[in-house]
N, C-alpha and C positions, 0 to 999 in steps of 0.2 A: 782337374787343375794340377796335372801332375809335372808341366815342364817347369825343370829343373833352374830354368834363368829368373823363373819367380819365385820359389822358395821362402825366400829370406822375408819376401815383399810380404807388406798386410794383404789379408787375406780379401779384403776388397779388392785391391789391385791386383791379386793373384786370379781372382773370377772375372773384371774387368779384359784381361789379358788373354783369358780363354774365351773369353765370348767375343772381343774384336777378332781374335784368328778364323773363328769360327765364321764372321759374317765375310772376311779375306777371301775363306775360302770355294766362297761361291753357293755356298749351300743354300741363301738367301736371295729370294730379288728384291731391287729397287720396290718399297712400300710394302715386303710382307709384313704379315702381324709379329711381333714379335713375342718368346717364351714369356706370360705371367711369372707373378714374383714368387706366385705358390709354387710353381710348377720348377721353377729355380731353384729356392729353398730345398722343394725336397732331390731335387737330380742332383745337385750337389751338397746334399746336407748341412747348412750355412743357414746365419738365420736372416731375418728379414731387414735389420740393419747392413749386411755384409751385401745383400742383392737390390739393396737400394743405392747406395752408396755406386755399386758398380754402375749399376745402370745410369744412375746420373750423370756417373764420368764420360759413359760410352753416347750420352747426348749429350753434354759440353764439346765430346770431340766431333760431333757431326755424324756418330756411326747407327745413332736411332734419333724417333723426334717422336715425341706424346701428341695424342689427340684427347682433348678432354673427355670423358665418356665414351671413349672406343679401345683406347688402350696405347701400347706402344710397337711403331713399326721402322721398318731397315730402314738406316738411308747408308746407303752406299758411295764412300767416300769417292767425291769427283777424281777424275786424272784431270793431271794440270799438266798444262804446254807451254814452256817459256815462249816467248817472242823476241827475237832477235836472230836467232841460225835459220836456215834457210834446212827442213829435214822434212823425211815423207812420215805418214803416216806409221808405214812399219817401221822405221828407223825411230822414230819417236818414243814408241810403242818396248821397242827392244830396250832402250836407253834404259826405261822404268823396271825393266823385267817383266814387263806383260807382255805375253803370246799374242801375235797379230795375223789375221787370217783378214779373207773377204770372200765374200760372193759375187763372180762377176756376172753382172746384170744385164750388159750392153755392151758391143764390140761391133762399131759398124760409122761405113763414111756418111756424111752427113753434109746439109750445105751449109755455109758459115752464115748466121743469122748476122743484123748491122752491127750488135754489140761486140759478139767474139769475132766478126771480121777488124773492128777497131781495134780491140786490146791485141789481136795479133797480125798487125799491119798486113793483113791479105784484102782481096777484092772481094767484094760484095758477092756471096754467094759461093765464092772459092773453098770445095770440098775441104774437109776435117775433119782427122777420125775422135768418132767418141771412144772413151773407156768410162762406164757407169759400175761400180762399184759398192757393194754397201761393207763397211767398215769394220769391224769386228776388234775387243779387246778384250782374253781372255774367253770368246768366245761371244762375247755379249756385242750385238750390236751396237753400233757408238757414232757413227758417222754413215751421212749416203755423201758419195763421192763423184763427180763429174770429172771427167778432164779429157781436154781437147786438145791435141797435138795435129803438127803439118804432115799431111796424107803419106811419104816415105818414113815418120817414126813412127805413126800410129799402126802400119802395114808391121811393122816389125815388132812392136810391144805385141801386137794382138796372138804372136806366135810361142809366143812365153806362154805360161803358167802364173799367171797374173792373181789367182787366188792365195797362193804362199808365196809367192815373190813381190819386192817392194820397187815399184817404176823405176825409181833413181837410180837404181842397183844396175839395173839394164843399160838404163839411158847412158850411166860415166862409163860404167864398165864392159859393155859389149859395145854398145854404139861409137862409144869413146868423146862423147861430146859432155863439157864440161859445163856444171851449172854454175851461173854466178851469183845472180839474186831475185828478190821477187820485191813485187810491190804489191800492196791491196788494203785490203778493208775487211773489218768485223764488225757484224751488225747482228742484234736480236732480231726474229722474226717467228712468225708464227706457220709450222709447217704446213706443207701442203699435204693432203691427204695421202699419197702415194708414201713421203717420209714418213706421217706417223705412221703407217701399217708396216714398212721396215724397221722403223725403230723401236719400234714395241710401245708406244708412249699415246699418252691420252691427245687428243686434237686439239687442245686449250695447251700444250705443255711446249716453250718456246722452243727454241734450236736456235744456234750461232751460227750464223751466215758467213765463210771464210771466204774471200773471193781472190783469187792472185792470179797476178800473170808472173811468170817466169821465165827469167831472159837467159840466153848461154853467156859466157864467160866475154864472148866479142861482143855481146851486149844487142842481141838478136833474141827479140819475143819468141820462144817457141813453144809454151805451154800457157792453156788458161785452165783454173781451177775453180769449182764449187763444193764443197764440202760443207754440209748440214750436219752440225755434232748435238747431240741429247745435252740441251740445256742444262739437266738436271743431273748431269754426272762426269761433265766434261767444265774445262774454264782453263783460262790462259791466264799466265803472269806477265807480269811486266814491270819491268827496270827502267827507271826511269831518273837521267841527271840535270841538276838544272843550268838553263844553258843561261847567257845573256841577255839582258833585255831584249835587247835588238834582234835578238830570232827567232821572239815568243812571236806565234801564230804565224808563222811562214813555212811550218813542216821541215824536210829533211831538206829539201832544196836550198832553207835560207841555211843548211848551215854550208854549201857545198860553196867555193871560193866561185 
């Protein structure tokens, strides 16, 4: 407990402080057991008031949770994703100061099934390359990622280095094609086998279903996306004003002239 910016602080909040950097910095996964109180006491020689106290604090903040008769384990503060900009994964990922990597999974054309031939106005059956993707934050898996583009960008993302590079990065800046917005939907669900074995996560354990299409700037569908994020570590904010009577339950559309 020797950094210097807690000093002055009580000594609870000085071991508090050393023990959230410590779960920060990886050394823990999602539901280890976490140090008993004996086993604290004497590593930092404090007494059982001072490592009680912390630890309370460190589950008031969400950074452990008790199990009655088992003891106390991590929970690993979610990252949160505002909702309103339109931004990729790594771009997201960078904003917070977490490292964004992936594994790519899948790199190949495919026929457009009815649903992604709809959300991206092609013909029924009209090839589209996949990019499959699993997610990474810090290193931790976090997301399995889908996305389906028109067979001449998907020909050219597949030539990148797609495991440290973020699509968008590509798509504005080599391609030169300008993204304007997206539309979709977020749903809880229950993974399918293949995600929880990527995600590290029990089969009982949800995941948020992010689904969007994304249009270019002339207002031309050219991506559809699915990304499956760990329920249990990821969540999205949202800002929300209130509008007029009159454009309650009509979506973004009632507010458009």
């Amino acid at each position: 407990m020797a950094n210097p910016n807690y000093l002055s602080a009580p000594l609870h909040y000085q071991l508090s402080k050393t023990l959230q950097e410590e779960i920060n910095s990886g050394k823990f996964e999602q539901g280890d057991l976490f140090a008993t109180e004996k086993s604290l006491m004497e590593r930092f020689n404090v007494s059982s008031t001072t490592v009680r106290r912390a630890l309370q604090d460190l589950v008031r903040q969400g950074y452990l949770y008790r199990k009655v008769g088992k003891g106390t384990f991590v929970r690993r503060p979610s990252i949160e994703e505002p909702i309103g900009f339109l931004s990729s994964f790594f771009e997201e990922m960078e904003s917070q100061g977490i490292k964004p990597s992936s594994d790519v999974l899948a790199l190949k054309v495919i026929g457009a099934d009815p649903f992604v031939a709809e959300k991206m106005q092609l013909k029924s059956s009209e090839s589209v390359y996949l990019i499959k993707k699993l997610m990474r934050a810090d290193g931790e898996p976090m997301a399995v990622f889908e996305s389906y583009w028109p067979l001449p960008i998907g020909e050219v993302l597949a030539k990148y280095d797609l495991a440290t590079m973020g699509i968008f990065a590509i798509v504005e800046e080599v391609l030169g094609i300008r993204l304007g917005e997206a539309v979709g939907t977020i749903e809880a669900a229950a993974p399918t086998s293949e995600e929880a074995r990527l995600l590290k996560i029990p089969a009982r354990t949800p995941v948020l279903i992010k689904r969007q299409v994304i249009y270019s700037s002339d207002g031309k569908p050219i991506n559809l996306v699915r990304l499956a994020y760990r329920g249990d570590r990821y969540k999205f904010q949202v800002r929300m004003l209130r509008q007029p009577e009159k454009y309650i339950g009509r979506g973004i559309a009632g507010l458009m002239p």
